[in-house]
C-alpha positions in Angstrom: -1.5 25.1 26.6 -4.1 22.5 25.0 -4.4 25.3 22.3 -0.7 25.4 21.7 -0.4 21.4 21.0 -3.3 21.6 18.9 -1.6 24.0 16.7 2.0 23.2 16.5 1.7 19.9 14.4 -0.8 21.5 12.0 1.7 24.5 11.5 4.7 21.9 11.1 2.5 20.4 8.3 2.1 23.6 6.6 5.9 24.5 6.3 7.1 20.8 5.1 4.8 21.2 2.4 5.6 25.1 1.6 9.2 24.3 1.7 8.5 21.2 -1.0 6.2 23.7 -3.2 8.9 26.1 -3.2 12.2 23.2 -3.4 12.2 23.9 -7.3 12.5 27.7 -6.6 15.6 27.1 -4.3 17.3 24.8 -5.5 19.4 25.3 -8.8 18.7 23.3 -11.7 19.6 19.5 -12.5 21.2 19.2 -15.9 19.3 16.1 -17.6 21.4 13.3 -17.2 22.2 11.5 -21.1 19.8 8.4 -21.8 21.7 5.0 -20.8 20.3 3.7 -23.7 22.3 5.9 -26.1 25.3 5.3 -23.6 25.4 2.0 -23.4 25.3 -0.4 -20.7 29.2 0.8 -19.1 28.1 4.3 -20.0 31.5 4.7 -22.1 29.8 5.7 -25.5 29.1 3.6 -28.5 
């Protein structure tokens, strides 16, 4: 039982960080947003 408590949090450690190596591969891709600067500061155009 002192084994199994020992090896749970490690193992929880392990897949947060998998499933943040691997977020790109799920998740579809962001567009890139248009720079505010070329937007203007109401982000209605020039």
């Amino acid at each position: 039982m002192v084994v199994l408590a020992l090896l749970i949090p490690p193992v929880m450690l392990g897949v947060l960080l998998m499933l943040g190596r691997y977020e790109d591969f799920l998740l579809p891709p962001v567009p890139p947003e248009a720079d505010p600067a070329e937007t203007g500061p109401a982000g209605l155009g020039r």
